[in-house]
N, C-alpha and C positions, 0 to 999 in steps of 0.2 A: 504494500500500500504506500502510495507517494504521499509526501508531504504539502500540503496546500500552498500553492504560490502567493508570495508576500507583493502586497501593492505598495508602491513608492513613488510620492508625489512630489518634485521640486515646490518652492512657496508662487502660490497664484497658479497654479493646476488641475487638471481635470473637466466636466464638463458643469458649464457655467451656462444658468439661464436667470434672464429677471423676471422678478414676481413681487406683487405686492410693495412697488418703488426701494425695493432690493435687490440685491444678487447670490442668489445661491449658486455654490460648488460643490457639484457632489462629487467628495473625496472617497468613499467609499463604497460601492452600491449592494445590495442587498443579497443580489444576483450571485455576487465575487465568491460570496462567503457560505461556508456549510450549512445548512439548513436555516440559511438567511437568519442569523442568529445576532447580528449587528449590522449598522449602516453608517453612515457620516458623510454632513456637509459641511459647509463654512459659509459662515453668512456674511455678506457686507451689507449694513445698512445706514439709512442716513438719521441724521439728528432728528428727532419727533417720532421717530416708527416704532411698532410693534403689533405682534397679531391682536386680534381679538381674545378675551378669554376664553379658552377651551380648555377639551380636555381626550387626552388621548385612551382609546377604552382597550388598547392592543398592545403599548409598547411604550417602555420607560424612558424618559428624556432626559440627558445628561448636557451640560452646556459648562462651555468654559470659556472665559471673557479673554481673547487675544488683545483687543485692543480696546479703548473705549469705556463708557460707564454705561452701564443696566441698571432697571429697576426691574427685580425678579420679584414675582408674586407667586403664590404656590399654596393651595388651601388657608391658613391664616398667616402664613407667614409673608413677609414682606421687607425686602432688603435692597438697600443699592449697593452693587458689585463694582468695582473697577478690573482692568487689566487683572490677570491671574486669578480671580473670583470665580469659584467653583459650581455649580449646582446640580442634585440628582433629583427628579421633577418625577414622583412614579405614578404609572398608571393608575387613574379612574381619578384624579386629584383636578381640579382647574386649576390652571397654569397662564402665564402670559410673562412676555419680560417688553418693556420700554426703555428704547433708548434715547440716554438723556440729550447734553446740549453737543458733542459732536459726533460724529460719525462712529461707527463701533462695527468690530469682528468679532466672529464668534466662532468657536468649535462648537457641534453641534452630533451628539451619539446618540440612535436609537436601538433601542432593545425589547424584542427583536427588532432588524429591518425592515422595512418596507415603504417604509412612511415618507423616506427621499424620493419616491418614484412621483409621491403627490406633488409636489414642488417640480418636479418634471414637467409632467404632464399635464401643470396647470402654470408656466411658465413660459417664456419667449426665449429663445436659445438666443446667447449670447456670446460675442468674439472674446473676450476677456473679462477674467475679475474685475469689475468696476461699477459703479451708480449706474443707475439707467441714467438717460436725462428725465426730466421732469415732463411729466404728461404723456410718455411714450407707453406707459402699463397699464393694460386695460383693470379698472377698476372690474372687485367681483370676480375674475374668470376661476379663483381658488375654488370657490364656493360648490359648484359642479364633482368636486372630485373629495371633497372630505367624508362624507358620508361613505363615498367607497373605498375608503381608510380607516373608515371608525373613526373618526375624529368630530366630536360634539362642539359648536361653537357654543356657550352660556355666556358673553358679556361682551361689551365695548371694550377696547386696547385701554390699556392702563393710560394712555395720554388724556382719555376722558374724564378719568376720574381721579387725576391726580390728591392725593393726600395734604 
């Protein structure tokens, strides 16, 4: 029995699509990996963003702040993260992170995988790591594919309800 081949990505690699005036890179895919047991993207997004609250009913969400400040929400809890800030977000919890005044990266682990594929497949394929420009991403086109991820939207992005 052969050993499973190791993926290696130089920094700003893999495929990149925008969604939601972000840019996901999926560094990992679902596919890659033995009984799609893990997945990983890397988020760039701009100052004001974050998803809506939801919640994932399939698969645990790990997040680590490369770059930038976050405000992560996670059933009652509630924190802002800088650069090297850690968080494990587990299934069936409502979740959402905002980010604050600039731009912020993130590693992004699901367990299992699958849930990069929604970001796929409800995203605009892009040339490179980088911002969309402004008004090029079509508002809503997520919404079609979370339901066939299991993914429950329950609230407004944290930028609504700021503290």
């Amino acid at each position: 029995m052969s050993a499973p081949a190791p993926i290696l990505h130089p920094p700003h690699s893999g495929d990149h699509v925008f969604g939601m005036r972000a840019c996901v890179t999926v560094k990992l895919p679902a596919d890659a990996v033995e009984a799609r047991r893990a997945s990983a993207i890397e988020i760039l997004a701009p100052a004001e963003f974050g998803p809506p609250l939801h919640i994932h009913h399939s698969e645990d969400e790990i997040i680590q702040v490369l770059e930038g400040r976050l405000r992560v929400v996670c059933g009652d809890h509630d924190q802002l993260m800088e650069a090297g800030g850690f968080a494990f977000l587990p299934r069936g919890v409502p979740h959402a992170f905002w980010v604050e005044d600039e731009p912020a990266r993130m590693l992004v682990i699901f367990t299992p995988g699958g849930v990069e594929s929604m970001f796929v497949d409800a995203g605009q394929p892009a040339d490179a790591q980088r911002l969309p420009e402004p008004g090029t991403v079509a508002a809503g086109a997520m919404d079609q594919h979370e339901r066939r991820h299991n993914v429950e939207m329950v609230g407004p992005p944290l930028g609504s309800t700021r503290p």
